[in-house]
N, C-alpha and C positions, 0 to 999 in steps of 0.2 A: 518062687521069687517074692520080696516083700517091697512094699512100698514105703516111703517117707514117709508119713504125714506132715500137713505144711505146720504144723508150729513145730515141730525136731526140724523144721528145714529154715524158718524164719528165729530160731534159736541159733542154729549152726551160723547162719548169716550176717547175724551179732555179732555172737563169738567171732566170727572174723575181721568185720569192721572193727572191735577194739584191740585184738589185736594186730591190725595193719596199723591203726590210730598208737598204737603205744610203740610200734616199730620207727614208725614217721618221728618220733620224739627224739629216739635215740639215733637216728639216720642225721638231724638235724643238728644236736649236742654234737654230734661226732665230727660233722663237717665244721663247725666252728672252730674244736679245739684240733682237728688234724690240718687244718687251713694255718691257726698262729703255730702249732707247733713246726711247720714245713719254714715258715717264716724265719723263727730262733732258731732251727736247724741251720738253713743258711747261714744265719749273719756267726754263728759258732763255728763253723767251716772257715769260712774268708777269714774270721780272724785267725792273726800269727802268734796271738799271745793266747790259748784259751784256758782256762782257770779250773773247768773240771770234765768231765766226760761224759758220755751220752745219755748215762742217767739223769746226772744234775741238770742237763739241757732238756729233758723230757720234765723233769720236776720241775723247774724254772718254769716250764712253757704252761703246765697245767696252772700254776702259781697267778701268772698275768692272764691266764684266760679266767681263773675265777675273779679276779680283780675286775675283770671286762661286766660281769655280773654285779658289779656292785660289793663284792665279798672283801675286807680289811685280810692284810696280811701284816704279817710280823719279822723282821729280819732280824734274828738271833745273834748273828755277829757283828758285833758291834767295839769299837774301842773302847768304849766303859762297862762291859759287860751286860749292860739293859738291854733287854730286845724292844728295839722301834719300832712302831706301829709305820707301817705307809698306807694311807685310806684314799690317799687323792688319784680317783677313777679317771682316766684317759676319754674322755666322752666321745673319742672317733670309734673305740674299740668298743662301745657299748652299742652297733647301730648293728654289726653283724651277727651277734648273738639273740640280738631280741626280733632283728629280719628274720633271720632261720626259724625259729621258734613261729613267729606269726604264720610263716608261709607255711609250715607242718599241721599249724590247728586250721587253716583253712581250706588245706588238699584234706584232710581227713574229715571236714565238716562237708564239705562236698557232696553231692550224690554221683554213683558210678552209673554207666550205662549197666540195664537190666540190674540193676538194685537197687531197694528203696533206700531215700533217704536217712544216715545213722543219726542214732539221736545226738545232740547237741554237749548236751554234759555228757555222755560217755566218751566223746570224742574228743571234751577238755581236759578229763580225765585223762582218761591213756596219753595222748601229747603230753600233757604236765608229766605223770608219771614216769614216761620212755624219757623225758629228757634229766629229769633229777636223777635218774640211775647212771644217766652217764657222768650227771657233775657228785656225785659220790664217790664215783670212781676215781675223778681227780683229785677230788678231796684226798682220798686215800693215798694217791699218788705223790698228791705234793706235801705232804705230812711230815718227810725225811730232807724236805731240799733247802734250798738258803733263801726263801722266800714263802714259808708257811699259811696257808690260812687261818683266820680265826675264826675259831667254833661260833662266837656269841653274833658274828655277821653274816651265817651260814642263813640261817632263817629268814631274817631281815637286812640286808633285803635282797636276797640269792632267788628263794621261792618267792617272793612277790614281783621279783623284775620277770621270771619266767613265768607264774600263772596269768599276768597280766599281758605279756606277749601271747599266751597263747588263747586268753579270752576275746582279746580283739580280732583274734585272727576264725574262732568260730563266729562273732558276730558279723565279721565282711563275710564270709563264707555265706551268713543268713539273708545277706542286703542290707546289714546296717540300719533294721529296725528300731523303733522306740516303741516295745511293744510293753505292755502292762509291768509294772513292779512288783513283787511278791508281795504275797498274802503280809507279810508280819511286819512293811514299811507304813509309813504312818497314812492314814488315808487322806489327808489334804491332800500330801504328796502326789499320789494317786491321783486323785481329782484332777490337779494341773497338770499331770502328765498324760492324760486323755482328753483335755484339751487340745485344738490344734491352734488357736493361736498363743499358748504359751507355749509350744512345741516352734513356731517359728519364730519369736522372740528368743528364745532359746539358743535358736541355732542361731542367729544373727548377732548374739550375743556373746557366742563362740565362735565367730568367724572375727569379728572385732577382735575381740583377745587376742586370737592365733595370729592378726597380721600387727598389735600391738608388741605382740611379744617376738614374731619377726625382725619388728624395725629395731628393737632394744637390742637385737645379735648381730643384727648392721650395722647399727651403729657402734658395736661396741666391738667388732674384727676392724673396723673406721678407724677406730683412737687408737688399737694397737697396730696398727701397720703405719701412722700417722707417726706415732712414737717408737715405732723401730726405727724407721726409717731417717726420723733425728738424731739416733744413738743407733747409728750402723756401725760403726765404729766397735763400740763396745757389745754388742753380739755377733761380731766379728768375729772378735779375742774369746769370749767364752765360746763359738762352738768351735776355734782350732784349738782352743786349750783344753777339750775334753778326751778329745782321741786326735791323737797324731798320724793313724792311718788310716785309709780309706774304708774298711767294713766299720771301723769304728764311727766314723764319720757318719756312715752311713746311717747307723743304727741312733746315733744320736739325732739323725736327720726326722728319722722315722719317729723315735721318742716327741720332735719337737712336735711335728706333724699332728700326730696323736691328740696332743694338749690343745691344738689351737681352739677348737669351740673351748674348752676349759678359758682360754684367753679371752673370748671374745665375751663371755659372763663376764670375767671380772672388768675389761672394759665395761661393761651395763652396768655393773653396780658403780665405778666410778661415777659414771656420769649421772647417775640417779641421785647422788650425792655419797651416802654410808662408806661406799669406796668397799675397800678392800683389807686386811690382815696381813703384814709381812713379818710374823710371827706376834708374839705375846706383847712385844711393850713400842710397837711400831703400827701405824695406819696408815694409809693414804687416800684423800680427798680430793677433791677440786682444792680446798683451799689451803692445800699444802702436804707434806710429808711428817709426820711428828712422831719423834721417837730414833730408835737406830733397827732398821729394820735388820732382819737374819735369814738372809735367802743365800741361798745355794746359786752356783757359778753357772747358769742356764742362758741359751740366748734370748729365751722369749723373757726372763724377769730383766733383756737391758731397756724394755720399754719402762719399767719403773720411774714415774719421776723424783727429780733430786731431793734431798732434804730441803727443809724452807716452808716459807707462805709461798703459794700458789703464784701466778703472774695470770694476765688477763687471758694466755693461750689457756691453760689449766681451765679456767671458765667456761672456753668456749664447749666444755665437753658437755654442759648442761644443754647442748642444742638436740644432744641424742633422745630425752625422755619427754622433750618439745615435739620430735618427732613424730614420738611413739605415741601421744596423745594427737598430735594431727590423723593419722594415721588410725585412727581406731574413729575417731570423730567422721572420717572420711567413710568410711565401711556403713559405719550407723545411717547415715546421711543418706549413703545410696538407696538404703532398706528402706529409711522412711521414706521417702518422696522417690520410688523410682520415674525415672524420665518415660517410661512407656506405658505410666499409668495414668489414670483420671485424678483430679486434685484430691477427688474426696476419698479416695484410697489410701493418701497418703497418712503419715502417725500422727497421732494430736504432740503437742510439749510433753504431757506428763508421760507417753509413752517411750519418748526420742530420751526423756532423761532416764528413762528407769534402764533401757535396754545398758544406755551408752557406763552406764553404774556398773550394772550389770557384767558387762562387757571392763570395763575398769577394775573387777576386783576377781573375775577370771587370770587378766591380764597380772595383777598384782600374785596372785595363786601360782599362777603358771612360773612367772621369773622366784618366786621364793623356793619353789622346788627344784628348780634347774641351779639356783644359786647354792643351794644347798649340798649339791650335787657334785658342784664343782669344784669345791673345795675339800679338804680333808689335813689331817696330819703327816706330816714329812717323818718324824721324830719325838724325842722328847723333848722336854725343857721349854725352851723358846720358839720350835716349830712345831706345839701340838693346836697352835691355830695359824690356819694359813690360807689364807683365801678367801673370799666374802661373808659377809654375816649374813645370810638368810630372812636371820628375823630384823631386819633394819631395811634390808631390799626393795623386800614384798610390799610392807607398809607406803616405804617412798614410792614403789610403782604405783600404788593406789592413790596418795594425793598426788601425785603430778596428770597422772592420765583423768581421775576425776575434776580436778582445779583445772585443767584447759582443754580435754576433752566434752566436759560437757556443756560449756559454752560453743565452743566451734564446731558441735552439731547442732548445735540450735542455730545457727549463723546461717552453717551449711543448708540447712533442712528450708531455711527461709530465703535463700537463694536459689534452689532450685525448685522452690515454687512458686519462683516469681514468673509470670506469663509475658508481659509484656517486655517486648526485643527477641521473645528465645523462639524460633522457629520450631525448636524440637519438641514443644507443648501446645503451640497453639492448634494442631492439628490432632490433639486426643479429645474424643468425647467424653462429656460427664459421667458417671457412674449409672446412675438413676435415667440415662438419657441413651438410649442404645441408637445408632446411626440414622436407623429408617423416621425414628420420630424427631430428630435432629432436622430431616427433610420434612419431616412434614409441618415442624413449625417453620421453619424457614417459605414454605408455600405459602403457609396460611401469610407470615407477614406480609409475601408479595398479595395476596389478595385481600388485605387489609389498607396495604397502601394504594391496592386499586379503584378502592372503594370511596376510599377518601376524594380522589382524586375526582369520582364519577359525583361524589357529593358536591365537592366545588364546584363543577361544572353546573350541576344542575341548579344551583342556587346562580351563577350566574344568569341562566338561562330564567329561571323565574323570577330575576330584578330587571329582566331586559322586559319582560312583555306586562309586569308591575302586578304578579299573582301573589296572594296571599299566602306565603307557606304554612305546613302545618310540621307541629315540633314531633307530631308519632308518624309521619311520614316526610323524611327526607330525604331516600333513597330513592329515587324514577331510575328506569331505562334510559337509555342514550335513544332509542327510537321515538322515545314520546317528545323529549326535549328538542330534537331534529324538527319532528312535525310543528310541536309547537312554532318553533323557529319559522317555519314555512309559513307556517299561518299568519303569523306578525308579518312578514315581507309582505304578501300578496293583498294586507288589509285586511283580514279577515279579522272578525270580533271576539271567537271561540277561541278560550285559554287552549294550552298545551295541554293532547289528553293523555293519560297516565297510561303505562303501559301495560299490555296484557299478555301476560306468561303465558310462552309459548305450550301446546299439550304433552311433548315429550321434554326431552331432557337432553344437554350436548354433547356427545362422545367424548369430547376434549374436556370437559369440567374439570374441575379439580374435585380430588373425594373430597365430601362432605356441602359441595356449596351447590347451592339453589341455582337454576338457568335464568337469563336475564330478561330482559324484557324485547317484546319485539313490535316495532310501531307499523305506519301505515306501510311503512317498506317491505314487509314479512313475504315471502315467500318470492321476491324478487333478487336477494343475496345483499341488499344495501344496509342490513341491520344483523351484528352479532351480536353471541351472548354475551351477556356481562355479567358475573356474581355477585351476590350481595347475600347478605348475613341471613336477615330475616324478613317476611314479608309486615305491613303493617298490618296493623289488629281490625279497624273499622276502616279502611280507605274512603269507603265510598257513603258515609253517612253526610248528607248535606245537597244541595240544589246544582252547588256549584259543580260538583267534582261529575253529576251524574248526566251535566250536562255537555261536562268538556270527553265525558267517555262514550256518551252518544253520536259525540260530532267527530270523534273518533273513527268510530262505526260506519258513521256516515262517508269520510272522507275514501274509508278502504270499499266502500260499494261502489263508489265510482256516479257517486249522485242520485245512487238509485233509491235514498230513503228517505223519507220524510222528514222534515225539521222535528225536534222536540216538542214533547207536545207541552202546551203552556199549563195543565189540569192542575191540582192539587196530586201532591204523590202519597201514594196508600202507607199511612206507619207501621202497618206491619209490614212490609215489603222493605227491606236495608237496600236495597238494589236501586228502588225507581219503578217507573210504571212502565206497564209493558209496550214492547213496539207496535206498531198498527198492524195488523194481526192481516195475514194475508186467507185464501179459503181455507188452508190448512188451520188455521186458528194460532193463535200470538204465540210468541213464540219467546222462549225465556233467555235472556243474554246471560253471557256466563259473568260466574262472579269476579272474587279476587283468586289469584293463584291459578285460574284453571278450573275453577269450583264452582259449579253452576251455583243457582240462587236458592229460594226455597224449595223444599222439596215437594214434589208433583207429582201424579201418575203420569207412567212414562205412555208419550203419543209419540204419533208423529210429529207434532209442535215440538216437542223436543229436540227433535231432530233437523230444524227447520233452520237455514242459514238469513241471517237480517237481510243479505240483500234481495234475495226471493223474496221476502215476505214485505219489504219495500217495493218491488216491483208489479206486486200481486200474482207472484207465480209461484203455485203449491207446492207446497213440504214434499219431500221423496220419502214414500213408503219404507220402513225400515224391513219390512216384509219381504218386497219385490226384489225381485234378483237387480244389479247393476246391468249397464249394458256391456256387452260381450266386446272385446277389442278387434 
């Protein structure tokens, strides 16, 4: 027995993905044209009058399904012996042939379970390929009937309506990527297409367009149903005067059906201004009809207006391309300044105008090719133009949508960046300012305005007892100011003494702030902490201050120390002179902060509390154990 080897087994698996991919083409061609041919089967049956036999009905039906492709045909019988071209494509009939198409190239772009994914151009290939065999076929089919194809519209645009259906439909198969451009596009190009933010200026600029060019087909199925519906009457009379029975009825119903996106362009182009073609030496505009137009007995042409100047209803059609530039202005607007963003996210001007340009001559693009589209030749003579100009459309779509869309996104953009009244912005944080630091400035200010607060007060408090302030220390404790306060009531002489930071720090602080000051109240619960920014640099330089910290001192002992002494104080000592020194030997008061004074070898003086060493009772050995509880 032999084995595969896996590249004969990963070739076989190819080979079958394209051709299941080239099956899928022709699966898909096939249901289009056996779909309208079941269609013209019917309404050839129901009719009592029918004109040829099952062949010319299979020929006919291939005839209108390449028509659906975009392909011109020719009707050779004619009363003057010319064969007339018919080009004007049905735009209902063009959505099921290029549906089919797309959904074939993207079941075959697919990956299957237990098989890897087929490559992407082979499976565009086979799809394009499997479906042009079949429209070949029709080609060849409808070659002998009374509605022919022409060769020279086979190419264009037959194989570009189908390769284009069926490359959209591998790239949704992919996700819908914006992945690199080939090698041999220009390399700017390149550049900004690996950009991501011209990738979303891009698409925001084709979301614009798309709902620009939306409102132009709303508006413009609007003016024809507005203007049928004035001259009901006379598309009345043309659809009973077409067929007198009911499959006939029918079919002309289906006919009219068909045309109506066809109608709802040349509504657009009315109201864009250029208007419309109703053959060779006839137009129509807003501002009137000129000429003798040459239309055929149809219901949908009794929306036609009359010959004449226009009247002010005629005018009001120019409210469609008002629309369609509101509408695209509106799109832009949302992108730049969305509402669930920070302000500073939002586009500058020069970005809001380039997109919404941008976005204005997509829009302009888009209606010139559908305009394009939608019209064609009836005949010879007088109706080999008939239906919109294209090239006059496109143009007007782009001044009308650039002239008032790019003003009412800049309107727009500055309305909804306005903060004040809107609820729905005052509640987004800055860009640069993520929520937690939001909170933490928000503390700091409350502990800025508590400081202030603590400042008034204490300035109050040192014009009540008539103390000198100084400008690098403004900031005291609430305990020192309390004390002081005490000491003014009771007659005593001694300023208000400055407070001394506590040795630890208070659970509840806020991050970042210093613990406050704690006066003669301390360890009793009548003095919290207060925050304050920074400590002062020299507090304690001068007679005064070192005297009101002494008496400080004195007041938390409980009487137990000595007055101040009257000596001269040592200039190298910033502190002051030392307390009167009990057996343990003097003992150093702490500095500012919590910071003892100068540096010393460590004793037991060190460790010696003021009112021991005021009462003459010795330092506790830092050595000896505590007593046991």
């Amino acid at each position: 027995m032999t084995q595969r080897s896996p590249k004969a087994t990963a070739e076989r698996n190819r080979t079958l993905d394209l051709a299941s991919a080239l099956v899928r083409g022709a699966i898909a061609a096939g249901l289009g044209l056996g779909s309208l041919t079941v269609l013209v089967m019917v309404v050839w049956i129901s009719s009592p009058y029918p004109d040829s036999g099952p062949g010319g009905v299979l020929r006919a039906a291939a005839g209108v399904w390449l028509l659906a492709h975009g392909a011109g045909l020719v009707r050779p019988d004619t009363l003057s012996g010319v064969p007339a071209p018919v080009s004007l494509v049905p735009l209902l009939l063009v959505l099921g042939p290029v549906w089919l198409a797309h959904r074939a190239a993207r079941d075959a772009a697919e990956p299957e379970e237990g098989r890897p994914r087929p490559s992407r151009a082979g499976a565009f290939c086979a799809v394009t390929a499997g479906y042009l065999l079949v429209v070949a076929g029709a080609v060849a089919c409808a070659r002998g009937g009374s509605l022919r194809p022409d060769p020279d519209t086979l190419v264009f645009p037959v194989v570009l309506v189908v390769a284009g259906a069926a490359a959209a439909g591998v790239w949704t198969a992919a996700g819908r990527p914006f992945g690199p451009l080939p090698s041999w596009s220009p390399l700017v190009l390149q550049e900004a297409i690996a950009r991501t933010l011209f990738r979303d200026r891009a698409e925001a600029a084709c979301r614009s367009a798309a709902a620009g060019v939306t409102v132009l087909l709303g508006g413009g199925a609007l003016l024809v149903a507005v203007a049928l519906g004035r001259n009901a009457g006379a598309a009345q009379d043309a659809f009973l005067g077409l067929a007198g029975d009911w499959p006939g009825r029918f079919a002309v119903l289906l006919l009219a059906a068909s045309l109506v996106p066809n109608a709802a362009l040349w509504g657009a182009a009315y109201g864009l201004g250029p208007g419309f073609s109703l053959g060779t030496g006839a137009t129509a505009t807003p501002l009137g009809l000129d000429g003798t137009p040459a239309v055929p007995h149809f219901p949908l042409l009794a929306a036609v207006p009359d010959q004449g100047p226009g009247s002010l209803l005629n005018g009001a059609a120019l409210v469609v391309p008002v629309a369609a530039a509101l509408a695209v202005a509106w799109f832009t607007a949302r992108r730049a300044a969305p509402a669930d963003a920070p302000r500073a996210q939002a586009w500058s001007t020069r970005e809001t105008v380039r997109v919404t340009l941008l976005a204005a001559l997509g829009c302009a693009a888009g209606t010139a090719l559908l305009t394009a589209v939608a019209g064609g030749p009836l005949g010879t003579g007088a109706l080999r133009e008939f239906g919109p100009v294209w090239w006059l459309a496109g143009p007007a779509a782009l001044v009308w949508i650039a002239g008032i869309g790019v003003p009412a996104a800049l309107l727009l953009r500055l309305w909804r960046l306005r903060t004040p009244g809107w609820a729905w912005r005052r509640d987004v944080p800055e860009a640069d300012e993520p929520p937690a630091t939001a909170t933490a400035r928000a503390r700091a200010a409350a502990t800025v305005a508590a400081v202030e607060a603590e400042a008034g007060e204490k300035a109050e408090a040192e014009a009540a007892i008539g103390r000198r302030r100084r400008w690098w220390a403004p900031w005291r404790g609430r305990g020192g100011a309390a004390g002081a306060a005490g000491d003014a009531a009771s007659g005593g002489t001694a300023p208000a003494a400055s407070s001394v930071p506590a040795p630890g720090t208070a659970p509840d602080a806020a991050p970042g702030a210093l613990v406050g000051a704690v006066g003669p109240g301390a360890g009793r619960g009548d003095a919290g902490f207060e925050p304050y920014d920074f400590l002062p640099t020299d507090p304690w330089h001068g007679k005064d201050f070192r005297e009101a910290r002494w008496a400080s001192l004195k007041r938390g002992s409980g009487g137990l120390m000595a007055d101040f002494p009257a000596g001269p104080a040592d200039p190298a000592d910033p502190v002051g002179p030392a307390a009167p020194a009990g057996p343990a030997g003097p003992a150093s008061p702490a500095g500012p902060a919590g910071t003892a004074g100068p540096a010393s070898p460590a004793g037991p003086a060190d460790f010696a509390d003021p009112a021991d060493s005021a009462a003459g009772r010795p330092a506790p050995d830092p050595d000896r154990p505590g007593p046991t509880p």
